[in-house]
Every structure is written in C-alpha cells, then in structure tokens.
Backbone bond lengths (Angstrom), bond angles and torsions (degrees), N, CA, C in turn:
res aa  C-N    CA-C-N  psi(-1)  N-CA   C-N-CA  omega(-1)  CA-C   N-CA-C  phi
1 X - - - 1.447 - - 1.524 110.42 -
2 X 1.641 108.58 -50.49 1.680 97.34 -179.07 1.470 100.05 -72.48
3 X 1.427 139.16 -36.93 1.305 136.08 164.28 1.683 102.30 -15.84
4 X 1.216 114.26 -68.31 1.845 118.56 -152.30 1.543 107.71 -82.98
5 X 1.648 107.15 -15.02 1.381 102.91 -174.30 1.635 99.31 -88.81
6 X 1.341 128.91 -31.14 1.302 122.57 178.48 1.897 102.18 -70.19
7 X 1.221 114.28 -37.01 1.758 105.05 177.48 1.145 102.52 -44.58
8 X 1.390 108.15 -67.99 1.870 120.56 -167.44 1.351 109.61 -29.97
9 X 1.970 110.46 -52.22 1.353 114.85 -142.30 2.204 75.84 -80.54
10 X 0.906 131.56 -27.77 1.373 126.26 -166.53 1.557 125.13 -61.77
11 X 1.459 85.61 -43.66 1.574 123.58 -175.35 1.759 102.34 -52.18
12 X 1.610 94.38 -60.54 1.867 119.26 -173.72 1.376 100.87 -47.94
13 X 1.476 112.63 -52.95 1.635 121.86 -171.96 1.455 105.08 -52.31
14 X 1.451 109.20 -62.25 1.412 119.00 177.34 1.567 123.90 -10.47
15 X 1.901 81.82 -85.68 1.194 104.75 176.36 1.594 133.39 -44.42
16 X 1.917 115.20 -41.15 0.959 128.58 -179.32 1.716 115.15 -72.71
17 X 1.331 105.13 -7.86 1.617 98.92 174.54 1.605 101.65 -106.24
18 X 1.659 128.12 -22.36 1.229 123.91 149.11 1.601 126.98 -38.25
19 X 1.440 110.95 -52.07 1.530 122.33 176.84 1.775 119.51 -74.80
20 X 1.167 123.10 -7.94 1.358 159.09 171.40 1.784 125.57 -88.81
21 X 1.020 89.47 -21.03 1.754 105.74 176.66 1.541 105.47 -111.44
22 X 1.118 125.50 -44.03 1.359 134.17 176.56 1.658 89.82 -53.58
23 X 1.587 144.81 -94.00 0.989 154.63 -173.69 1.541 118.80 -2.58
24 X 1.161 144.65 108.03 1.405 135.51 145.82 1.352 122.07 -66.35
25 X 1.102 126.97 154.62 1.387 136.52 150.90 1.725 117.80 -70.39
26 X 1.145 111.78 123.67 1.827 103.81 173.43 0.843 122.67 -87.17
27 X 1.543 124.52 150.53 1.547 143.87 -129.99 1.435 88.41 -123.87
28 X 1.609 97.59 122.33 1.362 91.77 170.19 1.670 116.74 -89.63
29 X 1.589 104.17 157.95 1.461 131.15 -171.29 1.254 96.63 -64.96
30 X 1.756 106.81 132.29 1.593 113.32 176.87 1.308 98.40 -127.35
31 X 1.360 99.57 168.10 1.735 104.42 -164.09 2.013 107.50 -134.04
32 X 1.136 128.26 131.35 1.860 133.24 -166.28 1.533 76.74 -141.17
33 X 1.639 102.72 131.09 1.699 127.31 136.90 1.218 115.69 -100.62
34 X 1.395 100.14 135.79 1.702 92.09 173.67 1.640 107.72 175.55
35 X 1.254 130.76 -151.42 1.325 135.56 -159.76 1.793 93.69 -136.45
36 X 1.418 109.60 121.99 1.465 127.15 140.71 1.547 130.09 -24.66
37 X 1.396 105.20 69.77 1.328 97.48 174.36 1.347 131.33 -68.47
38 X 1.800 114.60 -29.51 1.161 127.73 -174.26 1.280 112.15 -168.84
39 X 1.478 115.30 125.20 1.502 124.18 -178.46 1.400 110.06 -131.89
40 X 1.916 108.00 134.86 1.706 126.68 170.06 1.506 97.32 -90.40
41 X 0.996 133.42 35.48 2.029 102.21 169.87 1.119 114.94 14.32
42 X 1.487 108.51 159.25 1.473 133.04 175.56 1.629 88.93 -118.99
43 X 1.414 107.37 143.64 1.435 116.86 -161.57 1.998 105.24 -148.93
44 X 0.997 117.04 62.35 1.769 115.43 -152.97 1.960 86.55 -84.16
45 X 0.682 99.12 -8.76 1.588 87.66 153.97 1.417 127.94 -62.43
46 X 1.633 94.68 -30.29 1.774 101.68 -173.00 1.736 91.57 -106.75
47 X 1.095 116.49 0.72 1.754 108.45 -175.84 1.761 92.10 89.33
48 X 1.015 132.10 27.49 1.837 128.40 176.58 1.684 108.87 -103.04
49 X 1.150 116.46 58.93 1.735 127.79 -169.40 1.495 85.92 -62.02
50 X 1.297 131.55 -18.48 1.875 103.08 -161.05 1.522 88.11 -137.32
51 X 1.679 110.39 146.40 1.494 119.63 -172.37 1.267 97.30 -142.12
52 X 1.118 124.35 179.35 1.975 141.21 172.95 0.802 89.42 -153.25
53 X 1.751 88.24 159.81 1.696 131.90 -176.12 1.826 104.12 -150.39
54 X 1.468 91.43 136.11 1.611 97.70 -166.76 1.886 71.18 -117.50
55 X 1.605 88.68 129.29 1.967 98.21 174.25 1.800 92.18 -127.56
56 X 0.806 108.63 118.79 1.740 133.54 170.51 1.519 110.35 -84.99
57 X 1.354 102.33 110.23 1.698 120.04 -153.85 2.074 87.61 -99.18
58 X 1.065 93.91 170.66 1.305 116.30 173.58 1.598 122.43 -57.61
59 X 1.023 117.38 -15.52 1.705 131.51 153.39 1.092 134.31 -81.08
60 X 1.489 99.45 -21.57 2.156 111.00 172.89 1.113 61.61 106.36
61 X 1.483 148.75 156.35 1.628 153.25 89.79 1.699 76.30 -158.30
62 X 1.567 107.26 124.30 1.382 113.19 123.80 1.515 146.19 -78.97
63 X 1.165 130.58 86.10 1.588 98.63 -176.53 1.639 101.19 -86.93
64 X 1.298 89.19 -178.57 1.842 103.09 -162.58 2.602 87.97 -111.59
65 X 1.462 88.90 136.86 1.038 73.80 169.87 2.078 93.71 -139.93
66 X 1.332 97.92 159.60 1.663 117.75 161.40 1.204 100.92 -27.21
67 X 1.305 113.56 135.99 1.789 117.70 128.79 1.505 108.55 -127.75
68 X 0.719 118.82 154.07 1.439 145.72 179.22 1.919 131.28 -121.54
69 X 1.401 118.33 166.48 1.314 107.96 167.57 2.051 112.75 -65.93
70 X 1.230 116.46 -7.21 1.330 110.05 -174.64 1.307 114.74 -103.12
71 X 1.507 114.28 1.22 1.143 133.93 -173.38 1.899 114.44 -65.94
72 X 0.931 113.60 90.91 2.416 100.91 169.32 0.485 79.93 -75.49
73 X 1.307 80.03 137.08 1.704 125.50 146.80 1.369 108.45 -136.28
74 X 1.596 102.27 136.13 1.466 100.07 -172.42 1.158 108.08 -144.15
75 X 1.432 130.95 179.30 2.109 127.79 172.40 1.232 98.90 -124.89
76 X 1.121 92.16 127.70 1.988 101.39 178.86 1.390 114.78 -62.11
77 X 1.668 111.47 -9.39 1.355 93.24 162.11 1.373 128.77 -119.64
78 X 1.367 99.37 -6.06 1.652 107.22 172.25 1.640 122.10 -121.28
79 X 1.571 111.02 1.88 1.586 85.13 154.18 2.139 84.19 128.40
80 X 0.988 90.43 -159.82 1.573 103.15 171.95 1.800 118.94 -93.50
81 X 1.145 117.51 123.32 1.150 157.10 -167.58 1.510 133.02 -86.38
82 X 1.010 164.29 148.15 1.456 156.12 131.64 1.482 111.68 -66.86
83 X 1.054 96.83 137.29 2.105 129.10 177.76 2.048 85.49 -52.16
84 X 1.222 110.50 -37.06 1.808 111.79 176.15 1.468 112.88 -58.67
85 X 1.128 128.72 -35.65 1.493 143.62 -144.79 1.675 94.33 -98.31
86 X 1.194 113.66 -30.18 1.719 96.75 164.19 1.462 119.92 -102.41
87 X 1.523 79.05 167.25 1.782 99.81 -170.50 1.414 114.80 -147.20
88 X 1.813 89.83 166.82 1.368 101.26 -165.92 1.595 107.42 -49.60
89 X 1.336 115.87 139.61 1.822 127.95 174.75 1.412 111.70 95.79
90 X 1.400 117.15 -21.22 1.780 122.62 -168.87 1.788 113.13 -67.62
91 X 1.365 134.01 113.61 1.427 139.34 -135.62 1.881 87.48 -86.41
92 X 1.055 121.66 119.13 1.420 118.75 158.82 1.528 119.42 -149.85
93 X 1.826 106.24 175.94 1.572 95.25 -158.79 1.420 74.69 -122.02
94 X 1.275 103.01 159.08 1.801 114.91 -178.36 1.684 96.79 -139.05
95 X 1.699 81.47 125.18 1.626 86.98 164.14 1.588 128.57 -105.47
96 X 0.985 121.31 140.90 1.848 111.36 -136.71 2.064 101.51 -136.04
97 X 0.803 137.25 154.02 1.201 141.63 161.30 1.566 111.66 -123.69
98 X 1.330 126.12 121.67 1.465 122.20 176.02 1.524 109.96 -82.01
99 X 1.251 117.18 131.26 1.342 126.21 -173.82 1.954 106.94 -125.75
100 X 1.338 113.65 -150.02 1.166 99.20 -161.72 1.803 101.40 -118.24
101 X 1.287 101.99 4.63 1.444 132.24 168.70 1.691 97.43 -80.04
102 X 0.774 130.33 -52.00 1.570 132.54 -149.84 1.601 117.48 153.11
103 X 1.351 123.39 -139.44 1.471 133.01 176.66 1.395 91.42 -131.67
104 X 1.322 105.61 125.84 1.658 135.54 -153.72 1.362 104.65 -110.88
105 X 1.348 141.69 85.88 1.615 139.14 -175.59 1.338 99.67 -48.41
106 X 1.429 137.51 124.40 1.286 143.66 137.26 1.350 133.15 -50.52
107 X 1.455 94.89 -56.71 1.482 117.09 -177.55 1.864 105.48 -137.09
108 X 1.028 119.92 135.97 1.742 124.34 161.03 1.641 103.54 -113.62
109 X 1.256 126.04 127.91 1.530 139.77 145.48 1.158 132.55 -82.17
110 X 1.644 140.67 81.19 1.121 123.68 178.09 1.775 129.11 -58.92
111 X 1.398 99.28 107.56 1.734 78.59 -163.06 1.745 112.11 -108.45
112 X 1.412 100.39 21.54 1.578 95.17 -174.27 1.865 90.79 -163.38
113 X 1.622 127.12 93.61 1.704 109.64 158.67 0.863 134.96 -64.37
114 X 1.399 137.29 136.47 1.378 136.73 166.14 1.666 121.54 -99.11
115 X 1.529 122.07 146.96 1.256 111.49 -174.20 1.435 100.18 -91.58
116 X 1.276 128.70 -171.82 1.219 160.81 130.77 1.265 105.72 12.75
117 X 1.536 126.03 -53.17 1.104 136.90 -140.19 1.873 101.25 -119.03
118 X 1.334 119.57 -13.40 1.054 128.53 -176.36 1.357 128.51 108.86
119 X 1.090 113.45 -2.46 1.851 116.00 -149.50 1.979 81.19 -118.29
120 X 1.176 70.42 134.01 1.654 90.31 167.83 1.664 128.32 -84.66
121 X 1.577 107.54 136.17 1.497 110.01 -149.78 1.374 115.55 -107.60
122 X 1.679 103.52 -2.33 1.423 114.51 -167.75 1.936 101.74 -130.42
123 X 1.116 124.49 125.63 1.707 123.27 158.62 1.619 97.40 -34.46
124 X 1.426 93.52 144.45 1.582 110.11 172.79 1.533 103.88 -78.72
125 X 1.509 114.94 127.60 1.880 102.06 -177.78 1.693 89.69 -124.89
126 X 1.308 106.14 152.76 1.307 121.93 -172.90 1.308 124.17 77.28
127 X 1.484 136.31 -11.14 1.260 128.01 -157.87 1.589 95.91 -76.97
C-alpha cells in the first residue's frame, strides 16, 4: 500500500512537470508606425505561405517582420486587402507579436497610399 501511494505521488510529479514544459508564456502584442520600405508577399498560388515586410519607423530602423496566411491586412479606407497590394513608401502600423521565429505581423493597417511616384494618395487615418 505505501509501495503504490509513493508510485502515485511520483507518477503526479512526473506528469505535472511534463504538462508544464509543454506550456508557453504569451507574448505580448507590440505595435511600429511607419513607412514600407520593402515587401516579399505571400503568394500560395505559387506555394509562398510566408512573406516579409521591412516598415521604417520614425528613427530610420527598419526591422523586417513575418507575414503569414493569418496575417490582416487591411486599408483604412477600403476594407481588407492583400499583403500584394502594398508598396514600397505606403504609411502603415503593424501589429506584431515576437515569437521564436522572428516578429510575426498580426495585423498590417494601410493608413496612407502612395503612387508610383512617391506621394501619398490617401490622409493618414488612425495615426
């Protein structure tokens, strides 16, 4: 009997540092405004499930973050968008979670287009 009660109590331990290792901690949501310096699309037409975007913040620093199929992206004035539909110079805020992959876009906002030529075609909304 004390034999099976020390297994049990061993077993419990076991398990509870098994169920404890599996677990992450969640990453909190971070937030960059800034301008599109450089974008890979995601293209699953071609088999390209994963893309980047380098957004150039108000200090000069681009970092490059993930996009993914779970990734919005949307235009504050017309609605939801493709990760294709932006471009280099177009003003948006990306909401991002850092993971162990990199910095993972959650959300992209386009909040200002630019043409061809550079000049932006839309009021900045939300900044």
């Amino acid at each position: 009997m004390k034999r099976a009660a020390v297994l049990v109590l061993a077993m419990t331990l076991v398990a509870s540092f098994g169920f404890a290792e599996g677990q992450t901690a969640a990453k909190a949501q971070e937030e960059i405004v800034g301008t599109v310096d450089s974008i890979n699309p995601i293209d699953p037409a071609r088999g390209n499930d994963e893309g980047s975007i380098f957004v150039r913040d108000s200090s000069g620093k681009a970092p490059s973050f993930i996009i993914n199929p779970a990734t919005i992206v949307t235009d504050a004035s017309s609605g939801k968008i493709e990760s294709a539909d932006l471009s280099d110079g177009d003003a948006v805020k990306v909401s991002y979670t850092t993971t162990d992959a990199g910095k993972v876009a959650n959300t992209i906002l386009r909040t200002a287009k630019t043409d061809k030529k550079g000049v932006q075609l839309l009021d900045k909304i939300g900044l």
